[in-house]
Structures are given as C-alpha cells and as structure tokens.
TILO-592109 format. One line per field, with one value per residue (C-alpha): residue number from 0; x, z, y; residue in three letters. Coordinates in nm, 2 decimals. Layout:
<fises>
i <- [NUM; ...]
xx <- [X; ...]
zz <- [Z; ...]
yy <- [Y; ...]
aa <- [ALA; ...]
</fises>
This chain:
<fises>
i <- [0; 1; 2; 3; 4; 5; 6; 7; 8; 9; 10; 11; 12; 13; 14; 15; 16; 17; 18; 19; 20; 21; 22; 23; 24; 25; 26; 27; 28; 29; 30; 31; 32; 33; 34; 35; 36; 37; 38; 39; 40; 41; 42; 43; 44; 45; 46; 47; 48; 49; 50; 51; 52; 53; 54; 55; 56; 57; 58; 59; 60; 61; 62; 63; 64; 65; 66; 67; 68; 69; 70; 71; 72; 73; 74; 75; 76; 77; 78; 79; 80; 81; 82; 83; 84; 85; 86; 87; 88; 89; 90; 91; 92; 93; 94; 95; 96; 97; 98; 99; 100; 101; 102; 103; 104; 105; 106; 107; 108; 109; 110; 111; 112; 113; 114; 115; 116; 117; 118; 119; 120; 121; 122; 123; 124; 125; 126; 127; 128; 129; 130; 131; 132; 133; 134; 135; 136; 137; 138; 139; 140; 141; 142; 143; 144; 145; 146; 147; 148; 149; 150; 151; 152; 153; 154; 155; 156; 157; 158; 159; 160; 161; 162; 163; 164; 165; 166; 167; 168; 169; 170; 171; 172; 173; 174; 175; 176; 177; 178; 179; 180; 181; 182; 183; 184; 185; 186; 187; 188; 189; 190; 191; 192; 193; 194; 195; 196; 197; 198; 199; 200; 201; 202; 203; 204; 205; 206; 207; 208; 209; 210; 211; 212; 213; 214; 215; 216; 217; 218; 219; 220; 221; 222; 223; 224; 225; 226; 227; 228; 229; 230; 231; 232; 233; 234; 235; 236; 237; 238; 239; 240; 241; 242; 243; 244; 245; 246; 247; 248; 249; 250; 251; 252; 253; 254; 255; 256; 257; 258; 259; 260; 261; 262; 263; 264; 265; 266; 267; 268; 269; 270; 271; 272; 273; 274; 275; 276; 277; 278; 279; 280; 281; 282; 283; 284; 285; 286; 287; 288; 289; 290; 291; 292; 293; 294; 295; 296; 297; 298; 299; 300; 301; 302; 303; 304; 305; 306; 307; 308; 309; 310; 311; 312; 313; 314; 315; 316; 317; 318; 319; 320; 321; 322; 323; 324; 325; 326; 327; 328; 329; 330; 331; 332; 333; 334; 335; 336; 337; 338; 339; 340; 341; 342; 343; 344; 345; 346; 347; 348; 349; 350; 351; 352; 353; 354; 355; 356; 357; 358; 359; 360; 361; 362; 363; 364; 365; 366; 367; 368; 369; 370; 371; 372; 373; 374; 375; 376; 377; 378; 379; 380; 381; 382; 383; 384; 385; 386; 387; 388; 389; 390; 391; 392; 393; 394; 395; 396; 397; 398; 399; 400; 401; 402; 403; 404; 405; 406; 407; 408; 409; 410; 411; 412; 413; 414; 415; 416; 417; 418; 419; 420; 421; 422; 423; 424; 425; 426; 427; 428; 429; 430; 431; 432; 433; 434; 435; 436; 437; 438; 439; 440; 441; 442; 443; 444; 445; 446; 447; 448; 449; 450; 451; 452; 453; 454; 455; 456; 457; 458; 459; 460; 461; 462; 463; 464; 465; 466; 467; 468; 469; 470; 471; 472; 473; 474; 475; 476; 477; 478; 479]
xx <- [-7.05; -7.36; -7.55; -7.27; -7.25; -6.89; -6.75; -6.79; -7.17; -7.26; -7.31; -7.68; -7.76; -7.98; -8.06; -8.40; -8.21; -7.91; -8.26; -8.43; -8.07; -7.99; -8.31; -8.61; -8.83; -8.91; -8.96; -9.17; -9.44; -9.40; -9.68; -9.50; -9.61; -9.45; -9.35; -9.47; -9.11; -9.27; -9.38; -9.05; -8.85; -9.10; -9.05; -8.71; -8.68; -8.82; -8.55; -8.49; -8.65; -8.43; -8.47; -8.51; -8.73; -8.98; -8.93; -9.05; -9.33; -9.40; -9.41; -9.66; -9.87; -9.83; -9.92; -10.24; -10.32; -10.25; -10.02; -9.67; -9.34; -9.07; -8.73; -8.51; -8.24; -8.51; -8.66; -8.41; -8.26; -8.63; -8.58; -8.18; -8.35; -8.55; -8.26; -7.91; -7.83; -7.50; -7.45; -7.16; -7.11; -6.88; -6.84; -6.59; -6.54; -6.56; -6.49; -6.85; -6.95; -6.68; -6.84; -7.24; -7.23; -7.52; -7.66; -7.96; -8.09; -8.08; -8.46; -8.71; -9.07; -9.39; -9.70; -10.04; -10.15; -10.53; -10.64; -10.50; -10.41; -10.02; -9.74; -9.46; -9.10; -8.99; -8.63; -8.53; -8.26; -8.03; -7.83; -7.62; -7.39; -7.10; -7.00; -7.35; -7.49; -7.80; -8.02; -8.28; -8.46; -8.68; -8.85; -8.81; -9.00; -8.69; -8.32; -8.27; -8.08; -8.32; -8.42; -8.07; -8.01; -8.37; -8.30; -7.96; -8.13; -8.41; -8.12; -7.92; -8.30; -8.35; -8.01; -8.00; -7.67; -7.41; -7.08; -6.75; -6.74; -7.00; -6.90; -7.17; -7.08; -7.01; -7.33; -7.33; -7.58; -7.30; -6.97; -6.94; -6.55; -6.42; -6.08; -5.83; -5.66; -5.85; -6.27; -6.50; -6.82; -7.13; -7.18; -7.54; -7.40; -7.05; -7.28; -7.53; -7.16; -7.08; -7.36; -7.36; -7.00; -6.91; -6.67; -6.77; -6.51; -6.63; -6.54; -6.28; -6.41; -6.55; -6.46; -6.79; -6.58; -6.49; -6.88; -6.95; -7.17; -7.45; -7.37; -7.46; -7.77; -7.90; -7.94; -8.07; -8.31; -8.48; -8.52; -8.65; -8.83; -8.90; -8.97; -9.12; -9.38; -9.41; -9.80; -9.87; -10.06; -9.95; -10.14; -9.93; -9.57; -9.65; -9.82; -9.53; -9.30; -9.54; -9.53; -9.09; -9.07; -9.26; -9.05; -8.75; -8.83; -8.84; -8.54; -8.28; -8.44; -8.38; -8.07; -7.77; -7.66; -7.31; -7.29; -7.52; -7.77; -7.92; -7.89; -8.08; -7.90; -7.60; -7.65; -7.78; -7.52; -7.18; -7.25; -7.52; -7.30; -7.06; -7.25; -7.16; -7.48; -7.69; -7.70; -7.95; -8.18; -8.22; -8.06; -8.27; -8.25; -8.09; -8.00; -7.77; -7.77; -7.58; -7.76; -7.67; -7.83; -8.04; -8.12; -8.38; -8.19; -8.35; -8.27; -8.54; -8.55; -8.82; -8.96; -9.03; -8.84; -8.60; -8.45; -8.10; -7.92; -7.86; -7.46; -7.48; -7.64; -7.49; -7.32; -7.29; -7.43; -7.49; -7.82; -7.91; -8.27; -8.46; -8.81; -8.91; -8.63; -8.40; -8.01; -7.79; -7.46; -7.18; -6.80; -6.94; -7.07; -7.43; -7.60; -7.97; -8.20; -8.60; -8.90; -8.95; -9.26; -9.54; -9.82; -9.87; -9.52; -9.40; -9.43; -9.16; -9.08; -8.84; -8.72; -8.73; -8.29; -8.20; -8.34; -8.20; -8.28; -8.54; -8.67; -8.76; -8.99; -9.17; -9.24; -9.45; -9.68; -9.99; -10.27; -10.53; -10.31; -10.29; -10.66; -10.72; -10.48; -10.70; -11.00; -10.88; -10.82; -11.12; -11.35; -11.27; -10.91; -11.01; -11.14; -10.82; -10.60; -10.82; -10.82; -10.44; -10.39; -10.63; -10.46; -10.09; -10.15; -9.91; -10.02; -9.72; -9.66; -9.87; -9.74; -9.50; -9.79; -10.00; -9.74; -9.72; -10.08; -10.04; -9.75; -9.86; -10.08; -9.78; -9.69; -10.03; -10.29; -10.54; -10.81; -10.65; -10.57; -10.96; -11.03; -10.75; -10.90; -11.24; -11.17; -10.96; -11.22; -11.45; -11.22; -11.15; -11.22; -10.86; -10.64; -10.32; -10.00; -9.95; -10.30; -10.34; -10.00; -10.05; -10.42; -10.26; -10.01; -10.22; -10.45; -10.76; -10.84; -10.92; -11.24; -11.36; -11.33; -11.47; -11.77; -11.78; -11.79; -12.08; -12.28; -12.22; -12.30; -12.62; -12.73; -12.65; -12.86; -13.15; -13.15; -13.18; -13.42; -13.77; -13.90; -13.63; -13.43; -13.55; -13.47; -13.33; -13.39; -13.06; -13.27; -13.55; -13.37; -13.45; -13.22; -13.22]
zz <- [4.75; 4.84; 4.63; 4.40; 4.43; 4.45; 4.55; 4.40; 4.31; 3.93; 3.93; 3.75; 4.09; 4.29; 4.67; 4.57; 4.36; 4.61; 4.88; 4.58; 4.53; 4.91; 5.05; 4.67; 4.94; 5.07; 4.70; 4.62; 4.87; 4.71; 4.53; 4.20; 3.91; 3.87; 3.51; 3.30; 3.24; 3.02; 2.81; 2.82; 2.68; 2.41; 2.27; 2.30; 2.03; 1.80; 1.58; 1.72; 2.04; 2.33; 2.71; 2.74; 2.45; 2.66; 2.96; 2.79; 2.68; 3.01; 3.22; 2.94; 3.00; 3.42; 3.34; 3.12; 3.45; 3.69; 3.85; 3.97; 3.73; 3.90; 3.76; 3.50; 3.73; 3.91; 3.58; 3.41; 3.73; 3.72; 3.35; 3.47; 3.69; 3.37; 3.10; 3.04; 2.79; 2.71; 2.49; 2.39; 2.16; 2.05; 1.98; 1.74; 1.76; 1.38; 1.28; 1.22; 0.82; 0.75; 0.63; 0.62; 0.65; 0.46; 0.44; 0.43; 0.77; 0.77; 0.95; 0.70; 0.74; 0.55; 0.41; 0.34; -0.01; 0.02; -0.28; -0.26; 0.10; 0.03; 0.23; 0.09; 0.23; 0.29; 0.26; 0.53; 0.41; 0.69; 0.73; 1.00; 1.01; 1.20; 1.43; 1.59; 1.53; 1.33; 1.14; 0.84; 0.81; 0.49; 0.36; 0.02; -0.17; -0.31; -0.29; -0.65; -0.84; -0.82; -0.47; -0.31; -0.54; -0.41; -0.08; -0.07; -0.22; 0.03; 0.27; 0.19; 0.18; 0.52; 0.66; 0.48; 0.36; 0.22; 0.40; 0.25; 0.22; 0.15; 0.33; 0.17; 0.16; -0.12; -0.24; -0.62; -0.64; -0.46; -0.58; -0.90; -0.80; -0.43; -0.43; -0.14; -0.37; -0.64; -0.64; -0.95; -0.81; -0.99; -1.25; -1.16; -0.82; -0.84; -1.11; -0.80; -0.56; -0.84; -0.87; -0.51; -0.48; -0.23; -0.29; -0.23; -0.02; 0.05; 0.35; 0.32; 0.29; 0.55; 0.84; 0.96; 1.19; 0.94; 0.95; 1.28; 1.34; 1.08; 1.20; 1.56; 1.39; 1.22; 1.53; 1.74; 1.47; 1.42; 1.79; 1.84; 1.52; 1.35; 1.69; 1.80; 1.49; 1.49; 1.62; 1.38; 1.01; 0.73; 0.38; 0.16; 0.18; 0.26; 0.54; 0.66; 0.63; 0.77; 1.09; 1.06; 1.04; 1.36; 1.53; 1.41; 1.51; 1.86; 1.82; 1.70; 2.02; 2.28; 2.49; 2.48; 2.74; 2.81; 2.68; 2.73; 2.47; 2.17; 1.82; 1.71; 1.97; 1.87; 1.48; 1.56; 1.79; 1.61; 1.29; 1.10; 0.99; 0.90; 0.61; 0.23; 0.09; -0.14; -0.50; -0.66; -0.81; -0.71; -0.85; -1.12; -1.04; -1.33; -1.40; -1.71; -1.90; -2.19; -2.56; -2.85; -3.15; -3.33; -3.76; -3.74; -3.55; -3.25; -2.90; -2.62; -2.25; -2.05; -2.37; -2.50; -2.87; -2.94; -3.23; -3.25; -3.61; -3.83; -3.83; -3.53; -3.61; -3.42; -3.20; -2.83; -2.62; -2.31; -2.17; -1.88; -1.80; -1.59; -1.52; -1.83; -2.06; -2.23; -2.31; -2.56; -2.55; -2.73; -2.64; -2.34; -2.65; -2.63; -2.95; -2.94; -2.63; -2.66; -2.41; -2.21; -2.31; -2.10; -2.06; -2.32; -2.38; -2.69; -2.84; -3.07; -3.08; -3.40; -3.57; -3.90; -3.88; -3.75; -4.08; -4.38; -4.73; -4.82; -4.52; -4.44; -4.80; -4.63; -4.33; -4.49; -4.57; -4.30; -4.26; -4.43; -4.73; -4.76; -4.74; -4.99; -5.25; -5.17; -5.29; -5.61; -5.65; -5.52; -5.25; -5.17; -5.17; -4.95; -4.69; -4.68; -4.62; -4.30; -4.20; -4.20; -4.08; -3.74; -3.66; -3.50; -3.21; -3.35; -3.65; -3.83; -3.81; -4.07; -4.32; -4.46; -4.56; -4.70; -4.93; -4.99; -5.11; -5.33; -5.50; -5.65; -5.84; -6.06; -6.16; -6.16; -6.28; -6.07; -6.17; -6.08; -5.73; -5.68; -5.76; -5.51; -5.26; -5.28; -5.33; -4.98; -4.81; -4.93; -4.70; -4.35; -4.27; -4.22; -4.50; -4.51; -4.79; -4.82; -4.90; -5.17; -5.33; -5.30; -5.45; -5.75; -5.79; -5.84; -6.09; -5.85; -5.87; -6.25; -6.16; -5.96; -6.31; -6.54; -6.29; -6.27; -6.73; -6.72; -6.46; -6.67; -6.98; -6.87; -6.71; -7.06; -7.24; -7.00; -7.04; -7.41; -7.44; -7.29; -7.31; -7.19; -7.37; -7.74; -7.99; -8.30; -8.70; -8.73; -8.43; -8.69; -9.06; -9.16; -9.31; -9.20]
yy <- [2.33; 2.12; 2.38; 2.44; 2.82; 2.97; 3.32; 3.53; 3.55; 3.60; 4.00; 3.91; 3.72; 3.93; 3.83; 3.69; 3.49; 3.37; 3.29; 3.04; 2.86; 2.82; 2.79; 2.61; 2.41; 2.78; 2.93; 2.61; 2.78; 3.08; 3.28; 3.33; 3.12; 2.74; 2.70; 2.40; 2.22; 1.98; 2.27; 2.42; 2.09; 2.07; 2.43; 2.44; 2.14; 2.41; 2.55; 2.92; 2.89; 2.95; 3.02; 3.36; 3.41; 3.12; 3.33; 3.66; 3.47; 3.34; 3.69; 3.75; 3.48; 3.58; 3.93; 3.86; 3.59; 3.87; 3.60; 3.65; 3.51; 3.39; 3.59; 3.48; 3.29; 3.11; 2.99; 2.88; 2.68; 2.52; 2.42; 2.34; 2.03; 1.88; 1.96; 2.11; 2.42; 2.57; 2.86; 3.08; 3.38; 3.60; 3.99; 4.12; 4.52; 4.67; 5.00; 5.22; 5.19; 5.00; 4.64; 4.52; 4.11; 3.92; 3.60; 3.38; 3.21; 2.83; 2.86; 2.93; 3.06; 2.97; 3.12; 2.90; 2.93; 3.03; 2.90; 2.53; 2.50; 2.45; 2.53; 2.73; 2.80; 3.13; 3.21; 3.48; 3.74; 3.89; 4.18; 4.31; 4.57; 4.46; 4.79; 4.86; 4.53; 4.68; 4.43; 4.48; 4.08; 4.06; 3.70; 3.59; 3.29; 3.22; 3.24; 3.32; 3.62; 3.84; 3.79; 3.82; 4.19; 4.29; 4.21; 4.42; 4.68; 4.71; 4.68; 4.98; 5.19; 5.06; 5.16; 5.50; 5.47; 5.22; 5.00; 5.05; 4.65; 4.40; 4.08; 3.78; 3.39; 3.18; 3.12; 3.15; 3.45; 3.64; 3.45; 3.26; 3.13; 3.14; 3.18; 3.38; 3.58; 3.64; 3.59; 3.64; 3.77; 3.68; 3.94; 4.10; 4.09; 4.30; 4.52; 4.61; 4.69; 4.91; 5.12; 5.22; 5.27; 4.98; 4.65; 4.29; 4.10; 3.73; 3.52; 3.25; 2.90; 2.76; 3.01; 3.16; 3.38; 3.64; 3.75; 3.68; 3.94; 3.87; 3.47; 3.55; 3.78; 3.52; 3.31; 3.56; 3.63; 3.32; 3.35; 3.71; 3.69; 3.37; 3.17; 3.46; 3.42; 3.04; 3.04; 3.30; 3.21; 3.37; 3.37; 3.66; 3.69; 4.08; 4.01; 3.79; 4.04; 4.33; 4.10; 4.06; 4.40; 4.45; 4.20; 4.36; 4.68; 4.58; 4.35; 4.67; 4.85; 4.56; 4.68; 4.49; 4.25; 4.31; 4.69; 4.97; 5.07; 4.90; 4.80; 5.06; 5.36; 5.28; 5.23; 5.63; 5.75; 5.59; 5.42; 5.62; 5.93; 5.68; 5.51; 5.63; 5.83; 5.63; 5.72; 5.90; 5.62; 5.24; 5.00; 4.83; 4.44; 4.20; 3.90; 3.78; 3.46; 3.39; 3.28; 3.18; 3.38; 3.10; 3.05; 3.30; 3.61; 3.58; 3.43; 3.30; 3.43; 3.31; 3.17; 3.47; 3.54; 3.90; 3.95; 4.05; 4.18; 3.91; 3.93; 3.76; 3.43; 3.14; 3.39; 3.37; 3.66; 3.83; 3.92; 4.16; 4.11; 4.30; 4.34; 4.56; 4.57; 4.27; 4.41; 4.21; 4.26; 4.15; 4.17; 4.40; 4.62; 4.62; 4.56; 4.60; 4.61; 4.50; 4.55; 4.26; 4.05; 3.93; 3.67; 3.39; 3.20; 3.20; 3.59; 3.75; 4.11; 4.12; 4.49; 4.55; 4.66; 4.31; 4.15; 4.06; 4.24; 3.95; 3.88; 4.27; 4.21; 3.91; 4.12; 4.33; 4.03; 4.02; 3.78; 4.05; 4.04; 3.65; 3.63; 3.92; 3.75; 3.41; 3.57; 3.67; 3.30; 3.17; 3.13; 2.77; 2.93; 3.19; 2.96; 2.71; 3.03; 3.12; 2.81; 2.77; 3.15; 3.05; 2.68; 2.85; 2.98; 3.27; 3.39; 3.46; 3.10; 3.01; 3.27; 3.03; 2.80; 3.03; 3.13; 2.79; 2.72; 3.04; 3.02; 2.66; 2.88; 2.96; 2.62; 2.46; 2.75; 2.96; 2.73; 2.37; 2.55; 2.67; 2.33; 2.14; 2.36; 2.27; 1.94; 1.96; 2.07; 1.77; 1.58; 1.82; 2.18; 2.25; 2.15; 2.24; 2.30; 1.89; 1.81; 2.05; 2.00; 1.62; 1.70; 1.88; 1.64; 1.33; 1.48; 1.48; 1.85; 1.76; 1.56; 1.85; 2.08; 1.83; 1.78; 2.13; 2.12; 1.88; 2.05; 2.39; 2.23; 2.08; 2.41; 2.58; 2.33; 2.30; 2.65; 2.72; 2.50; 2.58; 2.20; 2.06; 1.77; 1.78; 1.53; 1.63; 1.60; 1.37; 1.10; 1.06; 1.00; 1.30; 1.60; 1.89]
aa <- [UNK; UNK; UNK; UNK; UNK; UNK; UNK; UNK; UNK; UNK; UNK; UNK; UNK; UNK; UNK; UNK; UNK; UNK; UNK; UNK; UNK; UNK; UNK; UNK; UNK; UNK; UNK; UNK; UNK; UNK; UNK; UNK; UNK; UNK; UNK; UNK; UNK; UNK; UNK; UNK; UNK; UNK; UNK; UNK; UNK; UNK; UNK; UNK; UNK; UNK; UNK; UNK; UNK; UNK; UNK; UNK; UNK; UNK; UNK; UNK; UNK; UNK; UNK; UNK; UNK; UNK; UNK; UNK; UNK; UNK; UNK; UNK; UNK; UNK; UNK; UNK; UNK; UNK; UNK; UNK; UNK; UNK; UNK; UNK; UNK; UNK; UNK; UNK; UNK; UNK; UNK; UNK; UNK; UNK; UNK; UNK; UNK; UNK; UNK; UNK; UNK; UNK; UNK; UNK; UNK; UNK; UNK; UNK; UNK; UNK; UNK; UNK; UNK; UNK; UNK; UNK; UNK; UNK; UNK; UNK; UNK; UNK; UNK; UNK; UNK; UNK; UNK; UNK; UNK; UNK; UNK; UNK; UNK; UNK; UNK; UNK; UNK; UNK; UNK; UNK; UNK; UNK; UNK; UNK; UNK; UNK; UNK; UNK; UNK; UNK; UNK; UNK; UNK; UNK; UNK; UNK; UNK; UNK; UNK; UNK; UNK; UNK; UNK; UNK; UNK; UNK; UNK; UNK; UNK; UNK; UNK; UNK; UNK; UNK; UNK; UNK; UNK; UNK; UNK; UNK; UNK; UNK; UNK; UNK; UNK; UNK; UNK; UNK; UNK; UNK; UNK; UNK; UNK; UNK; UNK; UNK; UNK; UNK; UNK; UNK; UNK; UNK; UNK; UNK; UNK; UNK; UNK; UNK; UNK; UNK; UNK; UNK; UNK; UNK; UNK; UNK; UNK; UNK; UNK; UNK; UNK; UNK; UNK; UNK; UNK; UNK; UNK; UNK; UNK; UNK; UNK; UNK; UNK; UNK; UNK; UNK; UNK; UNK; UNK; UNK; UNK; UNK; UNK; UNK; UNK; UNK; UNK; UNK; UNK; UNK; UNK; UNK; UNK; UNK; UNK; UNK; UNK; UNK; UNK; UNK; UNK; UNK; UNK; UNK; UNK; UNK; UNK; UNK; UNK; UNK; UNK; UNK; UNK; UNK; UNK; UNK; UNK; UNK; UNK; UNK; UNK; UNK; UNK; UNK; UNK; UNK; UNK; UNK; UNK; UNK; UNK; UNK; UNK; UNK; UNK; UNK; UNK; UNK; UNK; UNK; UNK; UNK; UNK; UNK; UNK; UNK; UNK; UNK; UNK; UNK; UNK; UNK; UNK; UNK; UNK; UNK; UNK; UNK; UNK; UNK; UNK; UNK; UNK; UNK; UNK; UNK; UNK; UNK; UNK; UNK; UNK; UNK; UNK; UNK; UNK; UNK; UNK; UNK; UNK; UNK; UNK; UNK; UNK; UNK; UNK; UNK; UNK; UNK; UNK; UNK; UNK; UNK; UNK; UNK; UNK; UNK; UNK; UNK; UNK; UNK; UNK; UNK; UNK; UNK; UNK; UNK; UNK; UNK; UNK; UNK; UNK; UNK; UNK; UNK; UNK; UNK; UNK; UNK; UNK; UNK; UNK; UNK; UNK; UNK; UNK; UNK; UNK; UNK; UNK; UNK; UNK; UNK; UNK; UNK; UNK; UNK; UNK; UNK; UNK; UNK; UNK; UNK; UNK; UNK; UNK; UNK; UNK; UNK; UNK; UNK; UNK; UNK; UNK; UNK; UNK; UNK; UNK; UNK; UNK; UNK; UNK; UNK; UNK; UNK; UNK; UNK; UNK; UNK; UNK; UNK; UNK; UNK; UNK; UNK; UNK; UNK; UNK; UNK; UNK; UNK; UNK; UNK; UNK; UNK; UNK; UNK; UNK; UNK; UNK; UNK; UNK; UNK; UNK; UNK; UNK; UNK; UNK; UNK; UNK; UNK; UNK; UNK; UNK; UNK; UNK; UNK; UNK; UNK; UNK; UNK; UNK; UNK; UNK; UNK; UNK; UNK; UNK; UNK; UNK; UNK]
</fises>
C-alpha cells in the first residue's frame, strides 16, 4: 500500500503504466517528454479545460518536437503530485428519437470587433440528443427570441429529422410560466414545436437531471470545443462558428469511453431512422409583442409605424414579427398584415382601408399639391410652404401646417396672407403656422400692403410724368 495501488489493477492500466507507479525514479530517466506542471495548473483554471484535453494537446506538441509523450496514466499521475481533480458523470439510456435536450452553455465565446477593437460575448447554443448523444453547437450574439428559434431550427437541419419531445429549461424564450402540471410555453416558441410536429416538455425546476444528457454535453463541449478554441482570434461571428463546426465535427466522431463507437456512429446506426421527417419548408423565425392601437390607427414595432383599421383604436393587439412581414391579430383573428420597414426610424406604411372617410380625403393631399396651391397665393407664400414641407424629417409631418398657413386665407383674404408671409420671412427663412397667424392677427401684414400702395403709387406717378414731379396750376394761384 506504500504506493497505494490495490488488486485488482484499473483495466486502463497497461504494464508501462503498473512499471512508472512502482518503480517513477526509473521513468524519471526515461526518454519521454517531462510535462510542464506549472503549465498544466495554470490552464486548468481556464473554464472548460480539463486533463485530457491538455494531454491531447501535449502529444501534439511531442509529435511536432519529434519527442516522446509520456501516456495518459503517467501524465496525469505527474499533474496528481502538483494538484488533485475529481470528476464524475453520468449516462442515462433514452429510447432513439424520442427527446432532443437544449440549452445555452454557461461558457461563452468572443469575437473582436475590427473596426473599434471591442470584445463581444458570444452565447453558445447546445443540442444533444439524448439516445446517441449527438450534438449540433452553434454561437449566437445573443440569447434573444430570435436567436434561440434560429438556433432550433438550424438544429433540426443539421440532424435531418425531428425528436418526438423537446426537453429546453426555463428560460423565458422557451417557457413563459414553469409549472409541473401545467406549463405555458412562450408563444413563438410552442408556434416553432408545432410547425414541425414535435411537443415541448420542460424540465422540472431546478433538477438538471431530467436533461442530463445535453447537461454533460454542454461540459464536454466547452472542453472539446470552446477550450479547444481559446488561443484562436475571431473577428465575424461566421468565422467563429466555421471554426465550432470543425471542432464539432471531430467531437461527434471521437469514440466513446465506456461503449464502443461514437456520437456520430451511433446517431447513424440507431437513432437516425428514428427521427420524424422534417416538414417541407423552414420555419420562418417570429417573435410577438403585444400593442396597443394608438389615436392615429397605427401601432410602433421597432419604431417603425403600421397602420391597423380604425375600429380598433385604443385596442390591444398581437403582433408576429418576422424578418419581412408585420401580422396583427386580434382575438387570434388576424386583422391586417404590413411589410416590415427598414433603415431610418420612424417610417409609416398606412393603407388607405384602415382610414376613416375624412382622413382617406386628406391622403390624397401631397407636398406638390401644397406648393402648387401656395403659388396661386403668392410667391412669398410659395416659399413659407417649402420651407415648412423640408423642416420634418417626414414629410407628411408638415401637411398639417401647411394646411394651416392656407386655410387662413379664408378668414383673412389671399392678399393679407401674401403679405404675412413676406413679412415672415423679413424675420427667419423658416416660418412656420404661429408666426404668420400671430402676423395676421396683430395687424402687421397691413404695413407691408400700404408700403406696398405707396411704392405703387409713386411708380405710377413717376411714370406718367416724363419730368418727373411737376407742380401744378392750383401751387401758383392760378385757375385752371
């Protein structure tokens, strides 16, 4: 027991093995390469590094050196002297295509952003399936919606085929209310299990063993693949998960330790033929929200504007969004649907149907129309109504205004409003409704007009006159 061995042997013991542990001062002489300890304690502080992954990495580093590695026994009892590990794990035996388990790894990745230098988390989907074991790994910026449907979508692509069960935690892009009897599973998420014909059964709180397959995965994982990676530099998330799907390639082929064959054999041989066939089309990834259908008959996503028919004005809704069209529906009734808008924040896309009587009238008003009814007033006119049409950034913003400046045409004349406007733009180059109504109500467009009368008057008289200002017969005492 001085050398605490017992009988029997270990069966992975081999004699070169039994020689190092009864006899290390003759190994120490040995040829075979002496592993840096140090080295070893340092890496295996590293989230997802473990033993044997170092000691892959180390008959690497031997074989590129043309030097000798000691085996895996004799490393780790080298390691053993410097520091203590313990691991266990556990297999439990599913039936083939029966359930797929899911989850996100607690490890993350990162990319570099070129441009600004940044560092950016990368969120790393997982999915096992629990018979053979077979994983499909995929890295995500974020953990959102949209990310986690994606990801099961690519999933079931990669596999071929489809579980009878989906077993995901209680994360709230999977299940929006845990509960042992009864569930709700988040909306988008049941919608995705129902279009490829499978049902989502979540784990029970807080017991990690009822998906203990994709929970040893996940660990093995961010050894095989993630720690694997560590040393690696990463500017695109494609090329990231170009490199995870290399990795994980080789991971599903690695043979098993306590069972013949490999992830990827037996996912072949017993599992594969099992899986439901996937439906004809993808699955188009949504998310829904809920709005409330505002004054103007139209609610904001993404702060973008869509109308929806006016009836339905304070009103909440549903909304499916996906990445080119916007769904509203109503007491599961879908109402109206809309392309989705890109690019500057802030666009409408209204229909003509969703309008009332009297506001389908006003949207047949345009800014070339504005500006043509300006002109007939006048050309100071004219130029106020651009002015106000060019300020909003959206141009139908400044339709109310415009209608505005012209309509005080009907209270105050054509000519006082000429004259407000010119006077306006004596004082800025973009007036607006208030300064010309405040113009016309204090009277001061009437100075502009009786300037205008004198400067006329003068013009008339300097013209019917060739010498200019003559005095008449009446200046001198004289009848005429």
């Amino acid at each position: 027991m001085e050398k605490e061995l017992a009988w029997p042997l270990p069966e992975d013991v081999a004699d070169d093995d039994l020689q190092y542990l009864l006899f290390p001062e003759k190994a120490q002489a040995s040829s075979r390469k002496i592993p840096d300890c140090e080295y070893l304690h340092r890496e295996l502080a590293k989230s997802g590094v473990t033993l044997s992954l170092l000691w892959h990495e180390y008959c690497e580093t031997c074989r590129l050196s043309r030097e000798i590695p000691l085996k895996y026994t004799q490393f780790c009892n080298y390691y053993r002297k410097y520091a203590a590990t313990t691991k266990a794990t556990m297999h439990i035996q599913r039936k083939p295509g029966e359930q797929m388990e899911v989850d996100w790894a607690g490890q993350t990745a990162t990319i570099v952003d070129a441009k600004t230098g940044e560092i950016l988390p990368v969120y790393i989907f997982v999915a096992a399936l629990s018979s053979s074991q077979y994983t499909y790994v995929e890295g995500f910026l974020s953990q959102s919606q949209e990310s986690w449907t994606t990801a099961h979508i690519h999933a079931f692509a990669h596999f071929g085929g489809v579980t009878k069960i989906l077993v995901p935690d209680n994360l709230k892009t999977g299940v929006e209310k845990s509960s042992w009897y009864s569930p709700v599973i988040n909306k988008t998420y049941h919608e995705m299990a129902e279009h490829y014909g499978t049902a989502v059964i979540p784990v029970r709180v807080r017991k990690p063993k009822d998906k203990a397959s994709v929970e040893g995965t996940v660990g093995n994982v961010s050894t095989w693949i993630l720690a694997a990676l560590r040393q690696q530099t990463f500017f695109t998330l494609a090329e990231l998960n170009a490199a995870i799907f290399e990795k994980l390639t080789a991971f599903n082929k690695r043979p098993f330790q306590k069972r013949p064959g490999s992830r990827l054999s037996a996912f072949l041989d017993e599992e594969k033929h099992t899986l439901l066939p996937l439906p004809s089309s993808a699955y188009e990834s949504a998310t829904w929200k809920v709005a409330t259908v505002q004054f103007n008959y139209h609610i904001a996503v993404d702060k973008m504007h869509y109308s929806v028919p006016y009836e339905y004005i304070k009103h909440k809704v549903d909304v499916r969004i996906t990445r080119g069209v916007i769904e509203v529906f109503y007491n599961h009734h879908r109402i109206c649907s809309h392309p989705r808008l890109y690019g500057r924040p802030g666009q409408y896309h209204t229909l003509a149907d969703h309008m009332p009587d009297k506001h389908k009238q006003y949207a047949q008003w345009n800014a070339e129309r504005f500006i043509a009814w300006a002109e007939q007033v006048g050309p100071s006119t004219a130029v106020v109504i651009r002015a106000i049409l060019t300020r909003h950034r959206v141009e139908q913003q400044g339709y109310k205004a415009c209608m505005g400046v012209l309509k005080l045409a009907d209270r105050y004349s054509l000519v006082r409003v000429e004259a407000a406007c010119t006077k306006a733009l004596g004082y800025t180059p973009n007036p607006g409704f208030k300064h010309i109504s405040t113009i016309l109500k204090s009277g001061q467009d009437r100075a502009v007009n009786e300037q205008a009368a004198t400067i006329e008057a003068e013009t008339t008289t300097r013209t019917a006159s060739p010498h200019g200002f003559t005095r008449g017969a009446s200046y001198y005492g004289r009848k005429q």
